[in-house]
C-alpha positions in Angstrom: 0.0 0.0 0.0 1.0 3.4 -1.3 2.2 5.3 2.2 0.5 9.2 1.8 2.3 12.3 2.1 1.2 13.5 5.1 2.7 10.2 6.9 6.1 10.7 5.4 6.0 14.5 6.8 4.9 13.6 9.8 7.4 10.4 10.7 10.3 12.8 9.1 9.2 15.4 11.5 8.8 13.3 14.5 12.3 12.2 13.8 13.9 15.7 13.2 12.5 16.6 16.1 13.3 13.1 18.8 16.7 14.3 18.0 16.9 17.5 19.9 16.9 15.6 23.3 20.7 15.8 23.1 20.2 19.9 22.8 17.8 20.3 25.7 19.5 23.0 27.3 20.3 25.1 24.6 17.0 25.2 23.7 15.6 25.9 26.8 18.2 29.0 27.1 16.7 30.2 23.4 13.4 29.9 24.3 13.8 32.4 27.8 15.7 34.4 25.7 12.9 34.5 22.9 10.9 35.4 25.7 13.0 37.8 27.3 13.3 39.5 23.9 9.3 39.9 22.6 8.6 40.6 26.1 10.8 44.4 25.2 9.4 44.6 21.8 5.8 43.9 23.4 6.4 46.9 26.1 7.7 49.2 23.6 4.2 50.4 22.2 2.8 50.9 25.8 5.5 52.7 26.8 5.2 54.5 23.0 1.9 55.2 23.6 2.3 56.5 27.3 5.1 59.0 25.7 2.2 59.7 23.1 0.0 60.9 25.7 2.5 62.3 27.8 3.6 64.9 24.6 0.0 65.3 24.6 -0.9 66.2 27.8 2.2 68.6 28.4 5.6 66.2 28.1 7.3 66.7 31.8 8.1 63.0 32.0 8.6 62.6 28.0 12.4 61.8 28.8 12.1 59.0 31.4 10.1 57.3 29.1 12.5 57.6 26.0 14.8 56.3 28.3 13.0 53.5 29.0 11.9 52.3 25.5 16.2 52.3 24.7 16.6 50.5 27.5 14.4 47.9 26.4 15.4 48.1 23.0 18.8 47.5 24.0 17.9 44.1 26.4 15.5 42.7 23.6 18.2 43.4 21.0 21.2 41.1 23.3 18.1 38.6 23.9 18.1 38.2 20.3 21.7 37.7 20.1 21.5 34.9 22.6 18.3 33.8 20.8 20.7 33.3 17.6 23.5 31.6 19.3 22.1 29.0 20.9 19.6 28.5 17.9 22.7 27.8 15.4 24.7 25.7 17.3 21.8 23.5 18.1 20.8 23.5 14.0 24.8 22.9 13.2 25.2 20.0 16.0 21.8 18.4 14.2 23.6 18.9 11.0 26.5 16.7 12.3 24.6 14.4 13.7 22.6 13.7 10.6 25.7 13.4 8.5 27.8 10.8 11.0 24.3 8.9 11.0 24.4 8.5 6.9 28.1 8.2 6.8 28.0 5.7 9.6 25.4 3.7 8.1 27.4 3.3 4.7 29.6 1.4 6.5 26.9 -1.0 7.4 25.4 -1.1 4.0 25.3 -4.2 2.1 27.5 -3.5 -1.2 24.2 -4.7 -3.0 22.8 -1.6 -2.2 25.7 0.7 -3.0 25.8 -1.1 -6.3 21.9 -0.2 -7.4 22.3 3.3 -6.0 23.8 6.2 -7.8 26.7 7.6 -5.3 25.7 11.0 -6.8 22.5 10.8 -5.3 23.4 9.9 -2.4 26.1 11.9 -2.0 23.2 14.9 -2.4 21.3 13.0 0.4 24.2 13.5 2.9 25.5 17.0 1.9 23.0 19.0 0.0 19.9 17.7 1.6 21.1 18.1 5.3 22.0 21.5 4.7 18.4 22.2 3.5 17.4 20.4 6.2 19.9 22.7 8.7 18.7 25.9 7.2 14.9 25.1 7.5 15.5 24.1 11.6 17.7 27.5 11.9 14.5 29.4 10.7 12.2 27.3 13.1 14.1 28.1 15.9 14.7 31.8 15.2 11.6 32.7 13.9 9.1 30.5 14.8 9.3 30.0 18.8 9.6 34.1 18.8 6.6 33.9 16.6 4.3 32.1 18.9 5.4 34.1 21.6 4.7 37.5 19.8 1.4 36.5 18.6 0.4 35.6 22.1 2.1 38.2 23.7 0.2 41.1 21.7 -3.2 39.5 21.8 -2.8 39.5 25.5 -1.9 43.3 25.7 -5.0 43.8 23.0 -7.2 42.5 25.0 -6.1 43.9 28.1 -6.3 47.7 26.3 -9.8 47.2 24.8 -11.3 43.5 24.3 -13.7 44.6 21.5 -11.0 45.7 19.1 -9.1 42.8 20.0 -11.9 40.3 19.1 -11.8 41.6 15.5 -8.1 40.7 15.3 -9.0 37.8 16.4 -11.9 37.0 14.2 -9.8 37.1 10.8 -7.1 34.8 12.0 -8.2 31.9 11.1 -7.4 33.0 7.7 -3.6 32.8 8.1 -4.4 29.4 9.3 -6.5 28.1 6.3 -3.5 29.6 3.7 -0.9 28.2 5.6 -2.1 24.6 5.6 -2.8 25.0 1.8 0.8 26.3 1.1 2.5 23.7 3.4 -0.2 20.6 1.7 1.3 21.5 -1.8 4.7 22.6 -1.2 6.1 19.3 0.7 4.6 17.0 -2.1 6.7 18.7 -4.6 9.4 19.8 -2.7 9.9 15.9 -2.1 10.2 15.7 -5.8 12.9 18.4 -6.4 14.7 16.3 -3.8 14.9 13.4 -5.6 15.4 15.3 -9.4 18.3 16.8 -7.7 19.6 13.8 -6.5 19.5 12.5 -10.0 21.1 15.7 -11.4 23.4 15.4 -9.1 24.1 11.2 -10.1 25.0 12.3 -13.5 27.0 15.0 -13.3 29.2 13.0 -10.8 29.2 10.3 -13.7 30.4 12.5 -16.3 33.1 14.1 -13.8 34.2 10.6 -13.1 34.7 9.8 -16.9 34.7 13.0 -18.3 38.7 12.1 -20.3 36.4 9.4 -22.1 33.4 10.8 -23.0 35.7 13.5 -24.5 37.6 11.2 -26.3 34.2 9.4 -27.8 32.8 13.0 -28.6 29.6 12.3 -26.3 29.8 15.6 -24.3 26.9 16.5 -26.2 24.8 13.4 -25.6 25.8 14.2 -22.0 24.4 18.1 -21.9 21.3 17.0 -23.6 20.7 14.6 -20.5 22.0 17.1 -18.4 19.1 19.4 -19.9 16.6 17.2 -19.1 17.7 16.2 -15.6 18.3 20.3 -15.1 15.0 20.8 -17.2 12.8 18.3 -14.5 14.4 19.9 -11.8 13.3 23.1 -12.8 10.1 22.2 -13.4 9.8 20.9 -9.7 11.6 23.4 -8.4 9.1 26.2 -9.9 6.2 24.3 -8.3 7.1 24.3 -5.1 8.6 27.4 -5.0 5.1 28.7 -6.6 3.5 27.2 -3.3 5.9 28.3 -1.4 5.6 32.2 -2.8 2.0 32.2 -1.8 3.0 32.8 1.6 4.1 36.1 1.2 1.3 37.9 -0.6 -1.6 36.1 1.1 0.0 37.0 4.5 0.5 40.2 3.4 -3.5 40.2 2.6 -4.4 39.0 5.9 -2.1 41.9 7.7 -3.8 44.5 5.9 -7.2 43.3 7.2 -6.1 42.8 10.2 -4.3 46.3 10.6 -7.3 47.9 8.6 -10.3 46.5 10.8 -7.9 48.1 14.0 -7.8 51.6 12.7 -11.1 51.5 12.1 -12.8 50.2 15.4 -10.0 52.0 17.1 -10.9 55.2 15.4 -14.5 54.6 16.2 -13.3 53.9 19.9 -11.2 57.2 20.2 -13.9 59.1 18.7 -16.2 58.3 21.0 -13.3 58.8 23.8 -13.1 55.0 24.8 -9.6 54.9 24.1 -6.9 58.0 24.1 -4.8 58.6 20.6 -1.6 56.6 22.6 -3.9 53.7 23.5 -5.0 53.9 19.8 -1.1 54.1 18.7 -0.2 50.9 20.7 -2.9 49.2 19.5 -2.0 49.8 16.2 1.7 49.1 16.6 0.9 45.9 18.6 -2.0 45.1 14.8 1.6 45.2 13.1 3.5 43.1 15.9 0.9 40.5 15.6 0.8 39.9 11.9 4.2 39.9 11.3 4.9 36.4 13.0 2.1 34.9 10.6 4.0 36.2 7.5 7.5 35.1 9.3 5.7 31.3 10.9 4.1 30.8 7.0 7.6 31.5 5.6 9.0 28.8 8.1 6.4 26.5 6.9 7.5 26.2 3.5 10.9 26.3 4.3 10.2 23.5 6.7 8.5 21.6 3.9 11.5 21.7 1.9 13.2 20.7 4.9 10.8 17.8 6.0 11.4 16.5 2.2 15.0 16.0 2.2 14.8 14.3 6.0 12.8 11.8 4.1 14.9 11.0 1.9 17.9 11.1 4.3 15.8 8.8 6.8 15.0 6.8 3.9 18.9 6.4 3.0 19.7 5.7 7.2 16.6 3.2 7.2 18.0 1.1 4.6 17.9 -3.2 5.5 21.7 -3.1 6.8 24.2 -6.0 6.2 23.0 -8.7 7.7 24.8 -8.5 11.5 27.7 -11.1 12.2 26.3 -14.5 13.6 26.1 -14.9 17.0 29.3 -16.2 18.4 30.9 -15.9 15.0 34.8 -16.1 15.4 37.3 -14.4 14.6 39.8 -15.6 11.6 43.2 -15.6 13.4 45.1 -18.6 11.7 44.7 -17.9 8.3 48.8 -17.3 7.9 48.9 -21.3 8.9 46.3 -22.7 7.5 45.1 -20.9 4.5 42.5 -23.4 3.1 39.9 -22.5 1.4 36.6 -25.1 0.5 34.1 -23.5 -2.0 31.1 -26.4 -1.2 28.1 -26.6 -4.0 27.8 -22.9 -4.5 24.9 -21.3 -6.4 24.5 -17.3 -6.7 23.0 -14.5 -8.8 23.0 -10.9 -8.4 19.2 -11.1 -9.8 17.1 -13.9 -8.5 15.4 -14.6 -12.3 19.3 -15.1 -13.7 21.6 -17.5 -12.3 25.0 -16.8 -12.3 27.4 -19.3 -10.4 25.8 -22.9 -10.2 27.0 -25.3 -8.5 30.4 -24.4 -8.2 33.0 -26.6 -5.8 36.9 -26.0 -5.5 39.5 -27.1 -2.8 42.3 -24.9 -2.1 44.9 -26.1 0.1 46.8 -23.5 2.2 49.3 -21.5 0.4 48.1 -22.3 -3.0 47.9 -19.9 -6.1 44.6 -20.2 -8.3 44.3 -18.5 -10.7 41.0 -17.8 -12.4 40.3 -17.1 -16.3 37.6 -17.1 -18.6 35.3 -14.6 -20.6 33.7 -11.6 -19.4 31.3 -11.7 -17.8 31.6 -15.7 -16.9 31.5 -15.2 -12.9 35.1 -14.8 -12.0 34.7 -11.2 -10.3 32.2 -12.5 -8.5 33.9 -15.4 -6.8 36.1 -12.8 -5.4 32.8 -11.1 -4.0 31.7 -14.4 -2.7 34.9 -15.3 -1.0 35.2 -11.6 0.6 31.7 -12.1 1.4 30.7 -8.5 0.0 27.9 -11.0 -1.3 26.5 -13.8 0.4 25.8 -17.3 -1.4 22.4 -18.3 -2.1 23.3 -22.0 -1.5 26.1 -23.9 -0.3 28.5 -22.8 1.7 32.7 -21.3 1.4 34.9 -22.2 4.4 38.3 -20.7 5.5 40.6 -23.0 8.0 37.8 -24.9 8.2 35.2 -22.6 9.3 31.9 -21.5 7.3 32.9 -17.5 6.4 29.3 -16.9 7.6 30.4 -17.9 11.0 33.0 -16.0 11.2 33.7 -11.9 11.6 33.6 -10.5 8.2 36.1 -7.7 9.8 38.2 -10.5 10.5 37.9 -12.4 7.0 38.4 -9.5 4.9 41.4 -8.3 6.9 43.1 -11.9 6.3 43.1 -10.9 2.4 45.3 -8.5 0.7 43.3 -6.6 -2.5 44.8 -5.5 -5.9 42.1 -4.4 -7.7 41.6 -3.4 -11.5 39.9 -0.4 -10.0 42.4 1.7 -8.2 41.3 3.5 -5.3 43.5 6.1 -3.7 42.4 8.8 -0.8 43.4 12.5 -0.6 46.6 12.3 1.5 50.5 12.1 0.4 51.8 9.1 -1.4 53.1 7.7 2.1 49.8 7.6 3.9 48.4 5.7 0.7 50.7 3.0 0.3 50.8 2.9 4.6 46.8 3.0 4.5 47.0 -0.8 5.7 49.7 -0.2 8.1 49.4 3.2 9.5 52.4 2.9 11.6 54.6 1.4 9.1 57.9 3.1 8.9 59.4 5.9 6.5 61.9 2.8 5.4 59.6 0.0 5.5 57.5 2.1 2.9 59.8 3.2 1.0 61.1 -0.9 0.8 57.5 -1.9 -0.5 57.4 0.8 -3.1 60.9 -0.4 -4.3 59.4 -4.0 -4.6 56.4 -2.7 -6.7 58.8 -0.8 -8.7 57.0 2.3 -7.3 60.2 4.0 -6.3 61.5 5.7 -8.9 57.9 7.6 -10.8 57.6 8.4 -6.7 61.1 10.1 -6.4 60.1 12.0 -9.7 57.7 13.5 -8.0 58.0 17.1 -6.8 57.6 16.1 -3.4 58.2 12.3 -3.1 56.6 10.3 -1.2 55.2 13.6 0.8 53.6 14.5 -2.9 50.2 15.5 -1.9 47.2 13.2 -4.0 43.9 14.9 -4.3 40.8 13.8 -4.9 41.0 13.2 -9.1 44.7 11.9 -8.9 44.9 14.0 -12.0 48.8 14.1 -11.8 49.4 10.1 -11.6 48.8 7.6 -14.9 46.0 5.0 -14.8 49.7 2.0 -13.7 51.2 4.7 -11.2 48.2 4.3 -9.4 48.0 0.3 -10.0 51.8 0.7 -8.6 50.8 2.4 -5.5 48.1 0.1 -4.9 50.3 -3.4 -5.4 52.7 -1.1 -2.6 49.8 -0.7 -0.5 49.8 -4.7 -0.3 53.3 -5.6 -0.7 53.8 -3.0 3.1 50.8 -4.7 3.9 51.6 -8.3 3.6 48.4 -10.1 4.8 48.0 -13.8 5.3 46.2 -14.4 2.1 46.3 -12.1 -1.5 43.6 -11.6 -3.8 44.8 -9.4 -7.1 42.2 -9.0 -9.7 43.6 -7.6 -13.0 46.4 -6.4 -10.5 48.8 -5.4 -13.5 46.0 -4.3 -16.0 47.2 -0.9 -16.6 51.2 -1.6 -16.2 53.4 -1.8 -19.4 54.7 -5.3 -19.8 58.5 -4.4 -19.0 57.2 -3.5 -15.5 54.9 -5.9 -15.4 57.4 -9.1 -15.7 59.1 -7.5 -12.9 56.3 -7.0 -10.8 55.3 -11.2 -11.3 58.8 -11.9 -9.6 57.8 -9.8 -6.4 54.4 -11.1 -7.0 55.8 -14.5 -6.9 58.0 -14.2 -3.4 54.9 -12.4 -1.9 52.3 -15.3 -3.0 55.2 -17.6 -1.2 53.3 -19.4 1.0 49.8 -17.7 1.2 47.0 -18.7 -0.6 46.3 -16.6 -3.7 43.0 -15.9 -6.0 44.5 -14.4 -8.8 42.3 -13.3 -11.8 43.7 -12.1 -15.4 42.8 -12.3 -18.6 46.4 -12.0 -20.0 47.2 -15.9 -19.7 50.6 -15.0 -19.9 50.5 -13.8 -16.5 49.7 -16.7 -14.6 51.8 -19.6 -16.1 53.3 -20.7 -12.5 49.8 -21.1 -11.1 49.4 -24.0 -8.8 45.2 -24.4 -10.1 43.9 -22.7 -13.2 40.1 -22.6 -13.0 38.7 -22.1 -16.4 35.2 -20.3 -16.0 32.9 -20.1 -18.6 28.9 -19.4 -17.7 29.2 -19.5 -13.7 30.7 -22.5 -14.0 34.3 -24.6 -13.7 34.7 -25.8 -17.5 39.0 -27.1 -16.7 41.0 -27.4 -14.1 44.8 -27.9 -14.0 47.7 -26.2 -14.7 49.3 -24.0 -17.4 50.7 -27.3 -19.0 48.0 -29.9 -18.4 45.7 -27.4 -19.8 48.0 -26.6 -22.9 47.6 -30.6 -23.5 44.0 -30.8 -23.1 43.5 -28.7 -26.0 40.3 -27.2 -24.6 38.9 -23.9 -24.3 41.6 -22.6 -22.2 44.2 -23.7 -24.7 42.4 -22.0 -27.4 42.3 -18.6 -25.1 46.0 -19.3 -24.5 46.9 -19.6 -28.4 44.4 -17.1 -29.3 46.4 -14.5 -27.4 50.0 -15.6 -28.0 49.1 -15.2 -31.8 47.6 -11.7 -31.1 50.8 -10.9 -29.4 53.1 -12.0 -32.6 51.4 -10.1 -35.2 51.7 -7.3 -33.0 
């Protein structure tokens, strides 16, 4: 069943709002000092309108009372500075917490759902929507608890001054009221929606940043702007409908004030006519007409802002809310003898990424510790996703995959994944000097011992060409480093590393072959000993494998080495010729 509007505004608000227990006493310090601060601007007009009558009725007290309305002026002014204070740094803290929620859950996302979400989108979720959602909490607090107070404040001196005129105030209220709830009916349903258009915007412009060398190499800039336009165009579109809602507040307040303010001057004109009320009496009351509908137009303003705001919580509660990993099993173990006894048992394993298309079916291997396998086969035949399976960034559907001996679901995956070292085709480097990157799996590894493991994956000498070395500062785009520096880094990163067992997928992909025959020979001495998955599709590479698996559909086609293989003839020699006849008409 289709959940309404109205209940995602209302759990998103009940959330926002269960989070200021934390903030209790800055709050409570904003709202005496909101107090503190319309109770001044509320006295002003009595005091206005005594010094009215006073210049009336001869003016020999006209300067105590000047004095008086500065000296409230002055303490409802530094009320309102408090008022501000406290009121950001309790919108700034919720901004934190909001982002160490989402960032904290990505750590506890499955990577299926990282893999069917665009990271533009929710990158937007955690930056761009929390600050919406900051902005629209910094106007509640400032504007809307002073608001509530005003409105309550000046109806109470009304009716204390002259009841009548006060009820006709109070009659036309309930107009505010009726054009508030239309506004904020219409503006969160499509505020909701520029939310998510943005998101998307957002999704492919971080796309085309990522890869913006090849779609300028393939001439598609243009196919990109064109979807760019129509992202941009639907976002406008959205953005001009709730902002048309949102717009309404100001005129129709506006309408209401000058109904309000022009039903006062005229029953007060009546009153002082008739000498009910004196011409200061009749000054406050108007003043007090203006003090009143102000907080309307201000608390309908807030509103709509707090539409927008209630929006992109929704979304950000939907991204926190997400089905998490599955937890650890209870009493699940931590891997600690991988380094001596490295076997790994993949039993009657069946898997797909979607449910209707199988993928790996009935797949079985034995690895004894401190063997290399290496896996080959098409595209697309399954090997990346053994190395899923046997990280467990994906869980089987059937069967099981053991490590010393022990199901990997019964065991920590912190633990599991730690026991493997990664090479990946994908490089992944953070912002930080060249040190700190090839350290990231040793943090306190040593100036030396770095500089050793960067020697080993023939890192050293493009590092000392650096202008810095190996304090060379890496930002975000790595701009300054080719496609195999970074592969270099990464096999460094490793090599410093040196964990129990090795994984390298495509590990030498982007490295020129000179390089690359020197790297195998580290390769080899690090793979001495600890159980390797290696996957390539340059046979070449993996000639001293213990176990080739041949993959083809999800499923084992030949198994052997480099030379039984050759002498089977099979598919795996026909890759092997394929390529080594490619390679000599080159």
């Amino acid at each position: 069943m289709k959940k309404k509007t109205g209940a995602f505004e209302t759990s998103a608000a009940k959330r926002l709002f269960s989070g200021l227990k934390p903030y209790r006493l800055p709050l409570v310090i904003s709202l005496a000092a909101a107090a503190v601060s319309v109770a001044g601007q509320l006295v002003i007009p009595v005091v206005t309108g005594m010094a009215i009558d006073e210049m009336v009725g001869g003016g020999q007290g006209l300067f105590k009372l000047l004095a008086a309305i500065a000296a409230l002026a002055g303490i409802s002014a530094a009320a309102q500075w408090v008022l501000s204070l406290c009121n950001n740094k309790v919108a700034y803290a919720m901004s934190e917490d909001l982002r160490n929620a989402a960032i904290g859950k990505i750590g506890r996302l499955p990577l299926s759902y990282l893999d069917s979400h665009p990271s533009g989108d929710l990158v937007s979720r955690i930056i761009a929507d929390v600050d919406i959602i900051s902005d629209g909490l910094l106007l509640a607090f400032t504007q809307f608890f002073s608001g509530v107070l005003t409105i309550l404040g000046t109806l109470g001196f009304m009716f204390a001054v002259n009841w009548v005129i006060a009820l006709v105030v109070v009659a036309v209220t309930p107009l505010s009221m009726v054009a508030a709830g239309f506004i904020a009916k219409g503006s969160f349903k499509y505020f909701r929606q520029a939310g998510t258009a943005r998101g998307e915007e957002t999704a492919l412009l971080t796309e085309a940043m990522g890869g913006l060398k090849v779609i300028s190499a393939f001439g598609a800039g243009e196919e990109y702007r064109e979807a760019f336009s129509e992202k941009d165009e639907a976002l406008k579109e959205k953005s001009l409908i709730s902002l048309f809602y949102s717009s309404l507040t100001n005129p129709t307040t506006r309408f209401v004030n000058g109904v309000v303010y022009a039903g006062v001057a005229l029953s007060g004109a009546l009153f002082a006519v008739a000498g009910r009320i004196t011409v200061g009496q009749l000054s406050s009351f108007l003043a007090y007409a203006n003090q009143y509908t102000k907080p309307f137009n201000e608390i309908s303003g807030v509103v709509s802002e707090m539409q927008n705001a209630l929006a992109c919580a929704s979304r950000l509660f939907a991204f926190i809310d997400a089905e998490e990993e599955e937890p650890d099993a209870e009493g699940a173990r931590v891997l600690t003898d991988a380094e001596n006894d490295g076997t790994v048992e993949i039993d009657d394993v069946y898997f797909s990424y979607d449910k209707k298309a199988e993928l790996i079916r009935g797949f079985n291997l034995k690895v004894a510790s401190g063997q290399r396998v290496a896996i080959v086969g098409p595209t697309g035949c399954g090997k990346t996703t053994v190395i899923n399976l046997l990280m467990r960034f994906y869980d089987v559907d059937r069967g099981s995959i053991s490590v010393s001996g022990t199901d990997i679901r019964q065991m920590t995956r912190h633990s599991l994944r730690s026991a493997y070292g990664m090479v990946l085709q994908d490089t992944w480097l953070k912002t930080g000097t060249i040190a700190e990157n090839i350290a990231y799996g040793r943090p306190d590894a040593s100036r030396g011992e770095i500089i050793e493991a960067a020697r080993r994956a023939r890192a050293h000498g493009f590092i000392k060409r650096l202008p810095n070395g190996y304090d060379t500062l890496i930002s975000g785009g790595e701009g300054h480093l080719s496609q195999g520096e970074k592969q270099l880094l990464c096999i460094a990163r490793v090599m410093l590393a040196l964990p129990p067992m090795l994984i390298l997928d495509e590990a030498t992909s982007s490295i020129d072959t000179r390089t690359e025959m020197k790297i195998q020979s580290a390769f080899a001495e690090m793979m001495e000993g600890r159980t390797s998955f290696i996957v390539a599709h340059r046979l070449s590479t993996i000639k001293n494998a213990d176990i080739i698996l041949v993959m083809r559909d999800g499923q084992i086609i030949e198994t052997g080495s480099h030379e039984e293989l050759l002498a089977k003839k099979g598919f795996y020699s026909k890759l092997y010729l394929s390529q080594w006849a490619g390679s000599s008409e080159g």
